[in-house]
Wavefront OBJ file of the C-alpha trace (Angstrom):
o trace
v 114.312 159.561 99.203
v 116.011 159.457 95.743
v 115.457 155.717 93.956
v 117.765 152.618 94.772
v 120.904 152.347 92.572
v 120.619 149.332 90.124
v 123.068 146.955 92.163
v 120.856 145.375 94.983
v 121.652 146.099 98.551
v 121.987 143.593 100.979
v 121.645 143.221 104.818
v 123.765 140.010 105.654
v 123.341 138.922 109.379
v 126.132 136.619 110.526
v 124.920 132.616 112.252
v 121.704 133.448 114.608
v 119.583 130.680 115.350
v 115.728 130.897 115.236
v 113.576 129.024 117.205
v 111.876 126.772 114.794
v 111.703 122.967 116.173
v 114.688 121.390 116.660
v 116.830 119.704 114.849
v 116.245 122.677 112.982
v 120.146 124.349 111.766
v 120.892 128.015 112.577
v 119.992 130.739 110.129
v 120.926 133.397 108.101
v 118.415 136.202 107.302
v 119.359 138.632 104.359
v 117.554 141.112 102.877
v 117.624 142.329 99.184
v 116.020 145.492 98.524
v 114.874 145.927 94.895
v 115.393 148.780 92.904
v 113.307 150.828 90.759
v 113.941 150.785 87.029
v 115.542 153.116 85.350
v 113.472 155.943 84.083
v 110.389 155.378 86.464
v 109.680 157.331 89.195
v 108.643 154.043 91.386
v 107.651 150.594 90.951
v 105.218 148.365 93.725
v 105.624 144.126 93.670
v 103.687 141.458 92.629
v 104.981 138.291 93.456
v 108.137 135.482 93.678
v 108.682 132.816 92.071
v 111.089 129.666 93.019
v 114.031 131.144 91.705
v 113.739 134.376 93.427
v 112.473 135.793 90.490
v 109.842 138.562 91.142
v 107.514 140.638 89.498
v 105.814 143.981 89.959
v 104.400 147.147 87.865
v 106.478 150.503 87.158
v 104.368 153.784 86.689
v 102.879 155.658 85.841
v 102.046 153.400 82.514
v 101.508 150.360 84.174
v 104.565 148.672 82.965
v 105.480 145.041 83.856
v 109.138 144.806 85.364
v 110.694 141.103 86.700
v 113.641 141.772 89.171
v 115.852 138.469 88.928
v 118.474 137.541 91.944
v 121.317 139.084 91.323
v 121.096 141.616 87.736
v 118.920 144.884 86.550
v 115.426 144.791 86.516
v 114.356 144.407 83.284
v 110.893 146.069 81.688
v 108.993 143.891 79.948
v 106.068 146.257 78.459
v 102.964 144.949 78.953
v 101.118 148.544 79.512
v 98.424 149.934 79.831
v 97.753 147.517 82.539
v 95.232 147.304 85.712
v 97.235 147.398 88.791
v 96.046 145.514 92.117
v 98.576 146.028 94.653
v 99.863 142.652 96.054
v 98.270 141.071 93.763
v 98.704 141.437 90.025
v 101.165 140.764 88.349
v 101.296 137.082 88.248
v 104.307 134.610 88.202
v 103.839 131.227 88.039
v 106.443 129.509 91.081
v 107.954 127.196 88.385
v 108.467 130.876 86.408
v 107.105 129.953 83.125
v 104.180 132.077 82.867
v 103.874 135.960 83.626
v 100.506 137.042 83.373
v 98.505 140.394 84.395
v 95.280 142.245 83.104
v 95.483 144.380 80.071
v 93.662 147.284 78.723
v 92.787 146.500 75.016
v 90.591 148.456 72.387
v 87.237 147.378 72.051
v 85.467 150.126 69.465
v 85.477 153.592 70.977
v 85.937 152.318 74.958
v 88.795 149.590 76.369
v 88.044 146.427 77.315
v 90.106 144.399 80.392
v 91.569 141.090 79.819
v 93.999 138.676 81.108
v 97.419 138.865 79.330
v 100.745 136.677 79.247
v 103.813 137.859 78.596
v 105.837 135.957 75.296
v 109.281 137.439 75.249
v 111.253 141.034 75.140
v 108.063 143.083 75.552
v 105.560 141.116 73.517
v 102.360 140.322 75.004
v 99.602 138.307 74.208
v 95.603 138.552 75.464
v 94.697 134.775 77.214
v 93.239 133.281 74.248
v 89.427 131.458 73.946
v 88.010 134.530 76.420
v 84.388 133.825 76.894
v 83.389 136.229 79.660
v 83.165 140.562 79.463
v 86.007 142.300 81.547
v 88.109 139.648 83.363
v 91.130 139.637 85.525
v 93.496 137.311 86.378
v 94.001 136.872 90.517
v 96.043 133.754 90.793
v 97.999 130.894 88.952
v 98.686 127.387 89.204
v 102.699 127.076 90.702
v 103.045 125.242 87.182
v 101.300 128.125 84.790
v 99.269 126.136 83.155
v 95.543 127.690 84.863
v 94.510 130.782 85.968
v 91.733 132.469 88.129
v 89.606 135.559 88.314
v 87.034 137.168 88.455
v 85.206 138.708 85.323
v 81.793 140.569 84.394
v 78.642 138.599 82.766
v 79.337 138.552 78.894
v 75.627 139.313 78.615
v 76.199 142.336 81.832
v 73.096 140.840 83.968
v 73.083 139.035 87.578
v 75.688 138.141 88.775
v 77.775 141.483 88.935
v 81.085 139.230 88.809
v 81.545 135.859 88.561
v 84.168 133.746 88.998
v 86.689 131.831 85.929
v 89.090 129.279 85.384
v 91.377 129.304 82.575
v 93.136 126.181 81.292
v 95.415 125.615 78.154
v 92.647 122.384 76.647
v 89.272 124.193 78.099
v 89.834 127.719 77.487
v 87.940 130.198 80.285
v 85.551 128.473 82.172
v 82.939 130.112 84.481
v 82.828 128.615 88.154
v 79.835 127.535 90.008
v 77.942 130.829 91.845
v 76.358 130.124 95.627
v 72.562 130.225 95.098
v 71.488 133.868 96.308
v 75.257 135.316 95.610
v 75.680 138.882 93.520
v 79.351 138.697 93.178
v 82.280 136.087 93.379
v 85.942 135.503 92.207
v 88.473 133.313 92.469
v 92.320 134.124 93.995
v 94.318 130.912 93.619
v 94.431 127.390 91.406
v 95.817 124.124 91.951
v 97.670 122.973 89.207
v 95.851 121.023 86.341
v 92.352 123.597 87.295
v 90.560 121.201 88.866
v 90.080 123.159 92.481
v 90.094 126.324 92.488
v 89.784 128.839 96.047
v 88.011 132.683 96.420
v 85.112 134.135 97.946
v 81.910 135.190 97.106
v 79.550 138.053 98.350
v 76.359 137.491 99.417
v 74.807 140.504 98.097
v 75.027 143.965 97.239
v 74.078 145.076 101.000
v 76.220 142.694 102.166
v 79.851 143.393 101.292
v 81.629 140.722 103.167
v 83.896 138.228 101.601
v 83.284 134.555 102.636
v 85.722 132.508 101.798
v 84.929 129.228 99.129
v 86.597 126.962 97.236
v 85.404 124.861 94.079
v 86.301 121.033 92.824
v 85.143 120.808 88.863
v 83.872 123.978 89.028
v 81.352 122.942 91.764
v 81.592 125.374 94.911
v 81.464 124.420 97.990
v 81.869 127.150 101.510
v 85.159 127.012 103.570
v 83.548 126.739 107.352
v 85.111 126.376 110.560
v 84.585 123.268 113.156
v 81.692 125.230 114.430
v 80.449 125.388 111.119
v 81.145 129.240 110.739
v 82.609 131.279 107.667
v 85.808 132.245 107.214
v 86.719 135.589 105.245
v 87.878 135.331 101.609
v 90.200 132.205 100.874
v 93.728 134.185 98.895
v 96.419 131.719 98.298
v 96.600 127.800 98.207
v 99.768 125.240 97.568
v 99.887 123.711 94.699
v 97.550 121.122 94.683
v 95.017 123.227 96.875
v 95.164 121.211 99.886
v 96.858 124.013 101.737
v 94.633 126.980 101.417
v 94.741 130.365 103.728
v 92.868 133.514 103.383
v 91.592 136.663 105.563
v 89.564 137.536 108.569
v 85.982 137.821 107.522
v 84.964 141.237 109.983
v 85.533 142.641 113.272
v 83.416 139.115 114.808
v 85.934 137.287 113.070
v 89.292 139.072 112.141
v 91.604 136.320 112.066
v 93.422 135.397 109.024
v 93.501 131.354 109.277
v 94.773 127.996 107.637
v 92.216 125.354 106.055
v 93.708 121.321 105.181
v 92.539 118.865 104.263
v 93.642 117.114 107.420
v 92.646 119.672 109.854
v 90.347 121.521 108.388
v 90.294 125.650 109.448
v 92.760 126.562 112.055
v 92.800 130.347 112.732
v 96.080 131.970 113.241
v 95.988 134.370 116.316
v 97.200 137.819 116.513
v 100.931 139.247 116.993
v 101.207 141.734 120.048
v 100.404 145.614 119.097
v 97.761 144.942 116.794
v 94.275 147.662 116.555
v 91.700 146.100 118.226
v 89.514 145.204 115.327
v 91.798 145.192 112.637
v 91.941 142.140 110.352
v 94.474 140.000 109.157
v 95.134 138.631 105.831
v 97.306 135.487 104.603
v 98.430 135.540 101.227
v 100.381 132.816 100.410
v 101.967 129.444 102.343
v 104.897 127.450 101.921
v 103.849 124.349 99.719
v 103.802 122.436 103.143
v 101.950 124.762 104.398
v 104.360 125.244 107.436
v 105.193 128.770 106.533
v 102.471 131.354 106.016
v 102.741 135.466 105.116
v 100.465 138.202 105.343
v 99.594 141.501 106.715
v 97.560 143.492 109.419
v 96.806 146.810 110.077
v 97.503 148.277 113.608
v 97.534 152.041 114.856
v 100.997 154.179 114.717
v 100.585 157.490 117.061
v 102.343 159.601 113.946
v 100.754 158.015 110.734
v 97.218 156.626 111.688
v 96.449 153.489 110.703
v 99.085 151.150 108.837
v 99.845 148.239 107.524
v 102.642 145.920 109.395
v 103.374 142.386 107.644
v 103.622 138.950 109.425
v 105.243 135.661 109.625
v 103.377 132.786 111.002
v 104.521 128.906 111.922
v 103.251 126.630 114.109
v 106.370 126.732 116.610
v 106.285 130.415 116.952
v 103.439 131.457 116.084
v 101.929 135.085 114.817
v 105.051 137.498 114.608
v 105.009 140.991 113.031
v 107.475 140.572 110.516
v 109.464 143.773 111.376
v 109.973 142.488 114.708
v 111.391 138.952 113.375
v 113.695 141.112 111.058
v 114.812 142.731 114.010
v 115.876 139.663 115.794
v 118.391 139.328 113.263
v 119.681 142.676 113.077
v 117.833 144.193 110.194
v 115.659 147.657 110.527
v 113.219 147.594 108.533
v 109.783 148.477 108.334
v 108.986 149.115 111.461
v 108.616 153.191 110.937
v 107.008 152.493 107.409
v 103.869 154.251 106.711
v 102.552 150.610 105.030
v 104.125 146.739 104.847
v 103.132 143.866 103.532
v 104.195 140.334 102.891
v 102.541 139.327 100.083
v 104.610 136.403 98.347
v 106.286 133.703 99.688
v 108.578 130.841 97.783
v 106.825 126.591 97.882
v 109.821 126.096 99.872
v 109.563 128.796 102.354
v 112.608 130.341 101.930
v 112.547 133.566 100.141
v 109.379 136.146 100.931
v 108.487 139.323 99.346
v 107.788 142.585 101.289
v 105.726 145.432 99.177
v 105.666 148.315 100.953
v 106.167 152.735 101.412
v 108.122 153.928 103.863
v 108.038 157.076 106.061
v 107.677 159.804 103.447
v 105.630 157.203 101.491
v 107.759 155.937 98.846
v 107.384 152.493 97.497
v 110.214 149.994 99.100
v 110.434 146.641 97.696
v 112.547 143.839 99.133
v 112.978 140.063 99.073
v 114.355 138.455 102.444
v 115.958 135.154 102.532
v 115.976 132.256 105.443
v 119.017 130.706 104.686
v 120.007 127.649 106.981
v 123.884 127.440 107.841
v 124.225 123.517 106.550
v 123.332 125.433 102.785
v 126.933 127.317 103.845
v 128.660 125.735 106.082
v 127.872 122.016 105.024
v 127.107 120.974 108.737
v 124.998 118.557 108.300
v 121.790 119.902 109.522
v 118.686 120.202 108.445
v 115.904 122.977 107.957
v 112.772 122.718 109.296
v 110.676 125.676 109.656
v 108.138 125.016 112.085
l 1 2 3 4 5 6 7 8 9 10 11 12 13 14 15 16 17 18 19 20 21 22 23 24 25 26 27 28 29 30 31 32 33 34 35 36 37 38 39 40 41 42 43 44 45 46 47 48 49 50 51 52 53 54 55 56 57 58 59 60 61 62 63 64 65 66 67 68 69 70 71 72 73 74 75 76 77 78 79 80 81 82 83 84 85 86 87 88 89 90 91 92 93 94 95 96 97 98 99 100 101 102 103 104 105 106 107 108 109 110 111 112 113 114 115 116 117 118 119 120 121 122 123 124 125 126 127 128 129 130 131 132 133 134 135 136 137 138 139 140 141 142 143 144 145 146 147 148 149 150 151 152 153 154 155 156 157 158 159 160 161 162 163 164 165 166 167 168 169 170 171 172 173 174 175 176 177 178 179 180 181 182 183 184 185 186 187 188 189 190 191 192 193 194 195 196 197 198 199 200 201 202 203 204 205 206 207 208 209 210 211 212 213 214 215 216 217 218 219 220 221 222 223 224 225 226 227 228 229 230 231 232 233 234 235 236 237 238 239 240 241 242 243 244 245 246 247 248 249 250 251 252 253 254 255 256 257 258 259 260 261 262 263 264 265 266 267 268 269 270 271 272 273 274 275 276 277 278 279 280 281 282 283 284 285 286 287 288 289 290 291 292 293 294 295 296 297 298 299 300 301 302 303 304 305 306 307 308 309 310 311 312 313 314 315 316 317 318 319 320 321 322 323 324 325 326 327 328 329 330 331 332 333 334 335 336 337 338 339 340 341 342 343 344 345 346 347 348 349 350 351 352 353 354 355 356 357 358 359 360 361 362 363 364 365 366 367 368 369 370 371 372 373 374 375 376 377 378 379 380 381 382 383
């Protein structure tokens, strides 16, 4: 498949409405695929910001590209960079901070550090760096912390702990579990205070269990029956909204923690591989709205990726399916699909994914009530 052209394309689907709780207004789903940048063979996504803005990496150099609504993708340098699909790089929601990790010479071998972009393609390595190799997994929605996971400066026990970066404290190391070999953490609430990730028990014992920290003090993310939950990905912006992955094939479901509520697992959409686990990345700020991805079994390709969508009216839905409700083929033949980002107020999501032949598709799909368009008074509520 040759690359997209640089203006976007657009599926608009005329007034459908969607079964969220009533009084909820009808909606319009649109999606915008992105296109590569010129003089790249391909290009994967990162994540969205408020705006729509959304950033991703163009290889093979590991360049830093931001795709904003409406006009051509613009490269931003940033290379040589360490790519983590769906992950890295980093926007902040409020887009004021772009961040990813960066190679950078350190005598005759590189080391890996977290670095924010300045302007045109200036970059800068995160400054008062107290840890070896580090890399940046999430961001506060205001830019002002970031997350990771990094090695020991002194390279002993543990193999990778996690860090918290702030603006007035520099990088901070976060509390380990007693007994733990490795741990990171994958989101921040703004200001740094509490901070969400995982840790692994040991080096036998590869499983993720999902944690969180307050001051740097960790604490584990259980269920009501006081079990662990897999690896804890995304939070809202103050962290009272956190959502992460099934742990293993005992306990596969991705899931929702509050405050409030406490861990609510999230079921499983129709089709899926027996034993395949889910993972949330990212909520609305509410919390109302969550995205992710699963893996099921395709007769011609093996096993794949398919995205979801998940509220509390409808429920687990593979995302290609909900697309299709509203006219809009897409993904459903793709050799890998996930929805990785999603926008505080649930509107906009980002899909990161290859298609058939395996070539990288990128897209951004919109939820766009009717009263936004047609002024009729109603109001949105996706639940």
């Amino acid at each position: 498949m040759s690359p997209f052209s640089f203006s976007f394309r657009r599926a608009l689907i005329a007034c459908s409405a969607i079964a969220f709780a009533a009084p909820a207004a009808a909606v319009t789903v649109t999606l915008t695929e992105l296109p590569v940048p010129d003089g790249f063979p391909t290009a994967g996504v990162g994540n969205i910001a408020s705006d729509g803005s959304v950033v991703g990496t163009a290889w093979p150099d590991g360049a830093i590209v931001r795709w904003r609504p409406d006009a051509t993708p613009e490269v931003l340098g940033g290379g040589l960079t360490f790519t983590l699909e769906n992950v890295m790089p980093l926007i902040s929601k409020d887009g004021s901070l772009i961040a990813t990790a960066g190679y950078f010479q350190d005598g005759e071998s590189l080391r890996a550090a977290p670095e924010i972009w300045l302007s045109g393609t200036d970059w800068l390595e995160l400054p008062d760096l107290t840890l070896g190799d580090a890399s940046p997994y999430g961001m506060s929605y205001d830019g002002q912390a970031l997350v990771g996971g990094a090695s020991p400066a002194t390279g002993t026990t543990p193999r990778q702990m996690p860090w918290v970066w702030t603006a007035a404290g520099g990088q901070q190391a976060l509390g380990m579990m007693p007994d733990t070999v490795w741990g990171e953490a994958w989101a921040v609430a703004n200001g740094g205070h509490v901070a969400v990730g995982f840790f692994e028990a040991s080096a036998a014992d590869e499983t993720r269990y999902g944690a969180r920290w307050v001051d740097g003090t960790p604490e584990w993310i259980l269920d009501a029956d006081g079990n662990h939950v897999g690896q804890a990905i995304g939070c809202n912006s103050d962290c009272s909204v956190v959502v992460g992955a099934g742990r293993d094939a005992d306990s596969p479901e991705a899931w929702r923690w509050t405050e409030a509520s406490g861990v609510e697992y999230l079921g499983r959409p129709g089709g899926a591989a027996d034993g395949a686990l889910y993972y949330a990345f990212e909520s609305s700020d509410d919390g109302r709205i969550i995205v992710g991805s699963y893996y099921t079994i395709d007769p011609m390709l093996g096993a794949v990726n398919r995205g979801f969508l998940w509220t509390p009216a409808d429920h687990m839905q593979d995302f290609s399916e909900f697309l299709a409700v509203y006219g809009i083929d897409y993904g459903d033949d793709f050799s890998d699909l996930v929805v990785n980002s999603i926008t505080p107020d649930g509107k906009a999501m980002l899909v990161n994914g290859a298609n058939i032949d395996y070539v990288r598709q990128r897209a951004v799909v919109r939820l766009v009530p009717d009263d936004e368009i047609y002024a009729d008074g109603f109001d949105f509520i996706p639940i």
